[in-house]
N, C-alpha and C positions, 0 to 999 in steps of 0.2 A: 725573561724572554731572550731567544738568542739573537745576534743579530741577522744569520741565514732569515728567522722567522719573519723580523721586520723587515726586511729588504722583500721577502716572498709577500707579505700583508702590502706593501708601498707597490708594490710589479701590478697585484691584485686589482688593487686601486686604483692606478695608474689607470689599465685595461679597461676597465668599466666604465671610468668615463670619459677616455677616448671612443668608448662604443657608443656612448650615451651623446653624447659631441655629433656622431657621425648620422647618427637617426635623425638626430635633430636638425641637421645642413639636409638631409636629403628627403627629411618629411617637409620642412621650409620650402626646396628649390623646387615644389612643384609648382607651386602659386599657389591661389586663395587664400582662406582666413588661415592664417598663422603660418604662413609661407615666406619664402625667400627666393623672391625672383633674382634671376641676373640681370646687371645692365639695368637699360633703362625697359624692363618688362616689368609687366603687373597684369595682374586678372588671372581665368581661370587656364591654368596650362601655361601659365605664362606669355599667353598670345597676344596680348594688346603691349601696343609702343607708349612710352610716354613723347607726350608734346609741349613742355615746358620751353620757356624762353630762357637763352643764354644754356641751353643743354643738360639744364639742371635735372637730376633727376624725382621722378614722382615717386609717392606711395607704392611700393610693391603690392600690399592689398589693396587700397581703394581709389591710385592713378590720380591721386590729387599731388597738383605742383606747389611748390613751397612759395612762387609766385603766380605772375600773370603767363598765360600761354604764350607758347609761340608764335611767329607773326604767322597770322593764315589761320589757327588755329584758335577755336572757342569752346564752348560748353563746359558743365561740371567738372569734366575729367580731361578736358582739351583734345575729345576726337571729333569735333565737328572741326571739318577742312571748310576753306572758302577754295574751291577749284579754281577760283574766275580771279583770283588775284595774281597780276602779273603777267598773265596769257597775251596771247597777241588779241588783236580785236580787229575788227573792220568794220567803219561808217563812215558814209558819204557824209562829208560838212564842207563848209561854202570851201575855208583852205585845202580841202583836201588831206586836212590832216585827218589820222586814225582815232578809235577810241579809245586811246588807253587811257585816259584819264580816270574813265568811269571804273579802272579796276586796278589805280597806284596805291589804294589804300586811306587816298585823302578826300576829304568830304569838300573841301573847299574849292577843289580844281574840277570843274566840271565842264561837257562838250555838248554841243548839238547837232543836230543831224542838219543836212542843209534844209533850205524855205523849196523843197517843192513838195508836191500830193501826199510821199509817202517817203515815212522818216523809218529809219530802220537802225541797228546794233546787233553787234554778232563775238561771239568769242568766243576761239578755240580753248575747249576745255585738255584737250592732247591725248587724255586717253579718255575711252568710253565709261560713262559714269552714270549713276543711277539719280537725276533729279527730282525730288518732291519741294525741299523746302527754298525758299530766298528770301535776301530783301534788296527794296530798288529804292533808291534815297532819287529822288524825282528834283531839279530844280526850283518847279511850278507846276501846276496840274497841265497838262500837253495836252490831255483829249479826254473828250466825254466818258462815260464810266462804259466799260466794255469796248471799249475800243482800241486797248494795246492787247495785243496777245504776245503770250508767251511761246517758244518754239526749243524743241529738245528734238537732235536730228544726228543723224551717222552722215550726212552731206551737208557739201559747202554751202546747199544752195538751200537753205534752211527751215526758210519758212514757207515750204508747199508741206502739204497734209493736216492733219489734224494740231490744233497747239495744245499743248500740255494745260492751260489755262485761257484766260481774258481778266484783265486784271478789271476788276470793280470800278477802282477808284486807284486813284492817280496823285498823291498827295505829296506831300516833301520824303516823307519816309513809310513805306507802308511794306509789309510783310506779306507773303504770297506763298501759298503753295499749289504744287499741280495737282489737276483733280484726279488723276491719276499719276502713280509714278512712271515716269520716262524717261527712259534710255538713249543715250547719243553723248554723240562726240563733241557739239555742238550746241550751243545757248543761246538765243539770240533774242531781240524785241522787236516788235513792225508796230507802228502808228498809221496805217493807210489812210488817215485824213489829218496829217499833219505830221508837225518837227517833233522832235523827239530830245529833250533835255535832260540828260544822268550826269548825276555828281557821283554815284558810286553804285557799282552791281556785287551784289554778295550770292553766291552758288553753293550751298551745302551739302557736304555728302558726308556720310557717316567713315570714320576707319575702320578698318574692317573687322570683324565680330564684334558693333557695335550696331544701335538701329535708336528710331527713336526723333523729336523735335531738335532735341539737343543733342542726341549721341549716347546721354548717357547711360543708357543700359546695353549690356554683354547679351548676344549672342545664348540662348541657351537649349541650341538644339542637341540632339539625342547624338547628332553624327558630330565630335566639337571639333573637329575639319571644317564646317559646312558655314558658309559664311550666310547667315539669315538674311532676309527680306531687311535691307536699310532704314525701310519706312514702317512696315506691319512689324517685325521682328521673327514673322514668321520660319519653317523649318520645313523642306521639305525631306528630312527625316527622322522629321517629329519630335517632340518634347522629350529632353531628356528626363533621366529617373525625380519625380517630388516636383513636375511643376509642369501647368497646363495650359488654357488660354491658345486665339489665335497664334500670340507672340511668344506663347511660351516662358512668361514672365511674371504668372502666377503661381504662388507655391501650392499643392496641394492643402485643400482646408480639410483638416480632420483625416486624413488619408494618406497614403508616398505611395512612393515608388512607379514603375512605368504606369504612364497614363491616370494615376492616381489611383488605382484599383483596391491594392492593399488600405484594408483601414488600420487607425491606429490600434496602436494598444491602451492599455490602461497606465497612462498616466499618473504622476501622484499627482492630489490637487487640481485634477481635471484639466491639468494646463493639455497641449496638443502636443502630439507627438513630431522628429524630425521628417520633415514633408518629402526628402530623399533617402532616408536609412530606414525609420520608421524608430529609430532609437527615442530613447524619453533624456532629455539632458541633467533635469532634476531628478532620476529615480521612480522608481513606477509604485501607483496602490498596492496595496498586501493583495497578495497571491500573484504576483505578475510580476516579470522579469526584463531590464532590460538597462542599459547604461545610461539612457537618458529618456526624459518626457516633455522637452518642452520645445517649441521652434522658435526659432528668433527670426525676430521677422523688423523688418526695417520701420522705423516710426516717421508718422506724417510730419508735417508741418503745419501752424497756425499763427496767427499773429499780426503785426505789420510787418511785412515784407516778409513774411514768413521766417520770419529769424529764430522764431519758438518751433520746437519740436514736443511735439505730442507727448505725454507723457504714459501713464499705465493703466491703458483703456483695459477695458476684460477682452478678452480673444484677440488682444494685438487691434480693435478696431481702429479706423481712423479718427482723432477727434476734430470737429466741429473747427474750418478751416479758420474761425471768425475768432470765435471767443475760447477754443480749445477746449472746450467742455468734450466731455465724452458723451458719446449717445445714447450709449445705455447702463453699465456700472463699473467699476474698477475694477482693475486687477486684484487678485491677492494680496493685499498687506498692503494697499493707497487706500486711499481716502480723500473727500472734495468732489469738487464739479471738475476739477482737470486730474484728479488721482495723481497729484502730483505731493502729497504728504503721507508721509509713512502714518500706518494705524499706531494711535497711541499704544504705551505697554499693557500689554493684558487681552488685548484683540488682535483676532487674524482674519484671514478669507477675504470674501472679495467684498469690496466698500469696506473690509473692517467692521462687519456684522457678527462678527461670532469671538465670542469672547474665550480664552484662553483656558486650558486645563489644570490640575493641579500640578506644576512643574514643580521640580525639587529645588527644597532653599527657597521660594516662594519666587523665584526666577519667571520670566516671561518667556512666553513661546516664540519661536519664528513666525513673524508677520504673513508670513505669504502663505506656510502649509500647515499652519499652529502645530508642527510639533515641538516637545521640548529639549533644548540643547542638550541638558543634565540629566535630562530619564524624568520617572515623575517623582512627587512626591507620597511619604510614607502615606499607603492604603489606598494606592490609586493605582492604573495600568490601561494597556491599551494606546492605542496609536497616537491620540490627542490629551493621556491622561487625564479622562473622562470617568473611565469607569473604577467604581468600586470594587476594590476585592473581592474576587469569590470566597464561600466559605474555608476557610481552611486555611487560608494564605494569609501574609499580610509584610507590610514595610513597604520600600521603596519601589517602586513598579510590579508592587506582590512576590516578590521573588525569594519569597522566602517562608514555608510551610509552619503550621502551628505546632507549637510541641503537644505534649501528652498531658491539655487539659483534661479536666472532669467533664468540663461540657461540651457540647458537639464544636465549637468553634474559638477562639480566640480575638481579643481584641486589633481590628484589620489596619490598624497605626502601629499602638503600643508589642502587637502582640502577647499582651499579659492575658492570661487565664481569668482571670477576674476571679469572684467569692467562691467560686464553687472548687476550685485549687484543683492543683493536679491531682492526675491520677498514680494508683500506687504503686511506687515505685519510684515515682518523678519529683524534682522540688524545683524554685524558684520561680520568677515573677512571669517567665516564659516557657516553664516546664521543661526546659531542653537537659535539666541539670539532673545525671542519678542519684539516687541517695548514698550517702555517704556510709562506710561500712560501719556497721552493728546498728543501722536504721532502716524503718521499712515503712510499705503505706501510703496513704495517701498522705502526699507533700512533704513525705518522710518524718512522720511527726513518731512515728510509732518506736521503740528501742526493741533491739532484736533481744530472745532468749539467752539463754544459754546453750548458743551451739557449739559445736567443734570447730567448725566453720562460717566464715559468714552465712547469714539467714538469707533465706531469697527476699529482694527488698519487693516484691509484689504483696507478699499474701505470710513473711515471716520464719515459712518452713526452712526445717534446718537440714540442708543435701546430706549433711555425714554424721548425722545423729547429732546427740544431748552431751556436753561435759559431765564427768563425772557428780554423781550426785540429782542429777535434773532427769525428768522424764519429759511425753508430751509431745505434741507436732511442733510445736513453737519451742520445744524446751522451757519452759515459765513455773513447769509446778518439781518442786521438790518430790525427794523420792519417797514414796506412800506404802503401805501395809508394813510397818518395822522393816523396811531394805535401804542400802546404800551403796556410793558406790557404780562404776559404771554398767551401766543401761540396769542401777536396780538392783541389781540381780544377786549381791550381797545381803543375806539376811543379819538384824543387829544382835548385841548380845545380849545377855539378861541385868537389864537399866531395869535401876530400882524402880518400883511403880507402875514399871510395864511402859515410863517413859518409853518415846521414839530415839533411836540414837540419832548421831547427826547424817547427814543426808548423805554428806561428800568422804567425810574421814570414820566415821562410823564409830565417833566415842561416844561413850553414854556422856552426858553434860550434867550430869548430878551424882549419879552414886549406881553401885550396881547391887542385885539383888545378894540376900548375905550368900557365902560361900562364893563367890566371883570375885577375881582382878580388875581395876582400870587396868586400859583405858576403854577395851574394847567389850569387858565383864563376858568372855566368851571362856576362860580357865578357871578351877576350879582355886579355893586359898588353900596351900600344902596345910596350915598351921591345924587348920580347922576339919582337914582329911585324918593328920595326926589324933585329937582330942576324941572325936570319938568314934564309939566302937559301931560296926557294922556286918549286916549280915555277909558280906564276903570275907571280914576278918575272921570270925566265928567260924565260917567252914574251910577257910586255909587252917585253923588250929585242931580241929576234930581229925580232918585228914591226917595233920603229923602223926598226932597223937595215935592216931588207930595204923596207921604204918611201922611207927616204932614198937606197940603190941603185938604185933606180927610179928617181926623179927625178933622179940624176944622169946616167943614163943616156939618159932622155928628153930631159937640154938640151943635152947631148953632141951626142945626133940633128941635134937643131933647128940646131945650128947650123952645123954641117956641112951640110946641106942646102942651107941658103941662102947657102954658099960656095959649092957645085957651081952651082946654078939663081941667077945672078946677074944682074939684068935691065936690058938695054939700052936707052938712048933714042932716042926715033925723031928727025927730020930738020925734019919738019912733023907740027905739032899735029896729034893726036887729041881729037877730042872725046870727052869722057868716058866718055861710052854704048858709045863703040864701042872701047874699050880691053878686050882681054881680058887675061887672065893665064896664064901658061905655064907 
């Protein structure tokens, strides 16, 4: 490898997970679950402040200080304000002095209003505030029950019009809210048949996109501008996507998205789908699609002091504040009265009622959805490896078809054919194997012919004919009626006896008939043509004979002839032309 290449592969690498770096910082800085607020932010948007003491900062996700709150500041997540600490105050008492005692934060410095008719306390909150909750730390009971009211006013002059309450009872320490929420700028107490004795006044309001006794829940209208209802948590515009309720603080049950319309989908394991995407978190049932099926939903508390959290009710319910029993069964894969023990090995679903399928390697299922990690095991399939092989298939989650038994199916473990063996052409315990060349049949048990070429290993026929010597479909029988030789068609020679010659070389194997040569007794013995006589010798001799009588006869003629016609010369020349013959 060159080094251009590795420096381009390092550049590659580099890139990617600077890209990967940078999703990650800016899927984080939005807020919520798996976000990265800046500063001291946390919640959804990043909207909520932290209020930790010494400036320290909180949970980006869930606003929890690493100690105690802020001074002023309480609840869960430290957005409940005390307004009333600090502020100016104003009460008539004998010196003349004001009230701030009731609002330096200390319980032991307390003030009274002076000894006439009607005792009163007042304290600028400074800006207008939404009051529901307090508490008044009383020195002594000061007046009959119903007889202080509470007063929340945009004027100095505080306590004309309706009071936000009347306090019940009057105790050292007693908690109060208005029976409605009320607006003002202004807080104050009246005793109209007597003094009035405060060690300490506490005025709750929520920070803003928070609502609630304590503060602790967010804001979760439609509009996340909209600063909800402090007390109801309400929205006036409305419930954002996956959650419903006056407060808008319930997640869709079984359903998302706006106003909860959309139902879920199919789930795997019947768990519920996300109440604002509608996505399944675990994966959805067969035939259904989607990245997630499940919601996660916050768990209650039980126990003393509530220090125990609920553990895996079925559908997220609440358990049983006392003894954390669930109400009605577990979750997938618990077990017990609080489902708080995983289902032993070999069991899943809900309470750990259903017992496990045949997973491969004799492996357990997953507890919650019984499926199995490793597939199933050999002769099993289907989604909890349950079921049996259909015919045909067989092994590990059936995936894998039967060879070319004899009989209609194979064994849905081993996949072996069993007795009835393969079919022909096939061999082995699985039939998957062909027969090896010059074998045919079923399981290949059978030996091919004598072909020219391999036999077909089904049924044995030979594609390109018989070797020399062999006839037949199969090639198996020797060649028949005195032939030899290829396809036969060589007739033998004269084998003594009328013997057959051989099939392939076509020698007689014993002797041939007399007057014949080995090997093949097709030529005549010269010795034995020599010895005796025959009728074509006999008329080769007659013929001589009567030829040479002929021409001795013919020169006999001739010559006698031209004794008798003996020719005379003439006296005077003839010229040659005119010479005849007589």
């Amino acid at each position: 490898m060159s080094t251009s290449s590795v420096t381009r592969d390092a550049i590659n690498i580099t890139v990617c997970a600077s890209f990967l770096l940078l999703v990650v910082m800016v899927t984080r800085s939005v807020g919520g679950k798996g976000g990265m607020c800046p500063g001291d932010r946390f919640g959804q948007q990043c909207r909520l402040t932290c209020h930790c003491a010494n400036k320290e900062l909180c949970d980006d996700i869930t606003g929890q200080c690493p100690g105690p709150c802020a001074e002023g500041w309480s609840g869960p997540h430290c957005q409940r304000q005390n307004v009333a600490l600090g502020r100016s105050t104003d009460m008539k008492t004998s010196d003349w002095s004001r009230g701030d005692f009731a609002v330096d934060g200390n319980l032991r410095t307390c003030v009274t209003s002076s000894s006439n008719r009607t005792g009163w306390w007042r304290v600028d909150m400074q800006d207008k505030r939404t009051v529901f909750f307090m508490e008044i730390h009383f020195a002594n009971q000061t007046a009959r029950p119903g007889r202080v009211r509470v007063h929340v006013s945009d004027y100095v002059d505080t306590f004309y019009g309706k009071p936000c309450t009347r306090i019940q009872s009057a105790h050292k320490l007693s908690k109060f809210t208005c029976d409605l929420p009320s607006t003002g700028r202004y807080f104050g107490l009246i005793n109209k048949e007597g003094q009035i004795t405060l060690c300490e006044v506490l005025v709750f309001v929520c920070a803003p996109f928070t609502y609630g006794v304590d503060c602790s829940q967010e804001c979760t209208c439609a509009d996340p501008s909209e600063q909800c209802n402090p007390v109801t948590g309400s929205c006036i515009s409305g419930c954002k996507d996956g959650w419903m309720g006056s407060a808008c603080n319930k997640p869709c049950a079984g359903r998302y998205g706006r106003n909860c319309r959309q139902a879920c989908g199919h789930c795997f394991g019947n768990q519920t789908c996300d109440h604002v995407t509608g996505s399944c978190l675990k994966g959805c049932a067969p035939g259904w699609k989607g990245p997630r099926c499940k919601q996660d939903c916050d768990p209650g508390n039980y126990g003393v002091e509530c220090i125990h959290q609920c553990h895996h009710c079925l559908d997220n319910d609440t358990c049983d504040p006392s003894s954390g029993e669930c109400p009605w069964r577990c979750a997938p894969g618990w077990r017990g009265r609080r489902c708080d023990s995983e289902c032993e090995p070999g069991f899943h679903g809900q309470s750990c009622e259903f017992r496990c399928g045949h997973c491969h390697g004799n492996s357990t299922c997953d507890a919650t959805n019984g499926l199995c990690p490793v597939g199933c095991s050999s002769g099993y399939e289907g989604l909890f490896c349950t079921k049996e092989c259909l015919p045909g298939k067989w092994g590990p989650n059936c995936q894998w078809l039967c060879g070319q038994c004899q009989a209609s199916t194979c064994d849905r473990i081993t996949g072996h054919c069993g007795s009835d063996g393969c079919r022909p052409g096939w061999s082995g315990d699985t039939c998957l194997t062909g027969c090896r060349p010059g074998t045919y049949g079923s399981s290949c048990l059978r030996k091919c012919g004598a072909c020219d070429t391999p036999c077909n290993a089904t049924d044995g026929l030979c594609p390109s004919g018989c070797l020399s010597g062999w006839e037949g479909p199969t090639c198996t029988s020797k060649c028949s009626n005195r032939s030899f030789g290829p396809g036969c068609q060589l007739p033998c020679g004269q084998c003594a006896n009328s013997e057959p010659c051989h099939h392939v070389t076509g020698y007689c194997l014993h002797a041939c008939e007399r007057g014949y040569e080995r090997p093949f007794c097709h030529i005549r013995n010269r010795t034995d043509l020599m010895g005796k006589p025959n009728l074509l010798t006999l008329l080769v001799a007659c013929m001589i004979l009567f030829m040479l009588t002929i021409v001795a006869v013919t020169v006999c003629l001739v010559v006698k002839w031209r004794q008798i016609n003996k020719v005379v010369k003439p006296k005077s020349p003839i010229p040659p032309f005119q010479q005849t013959v007589v």
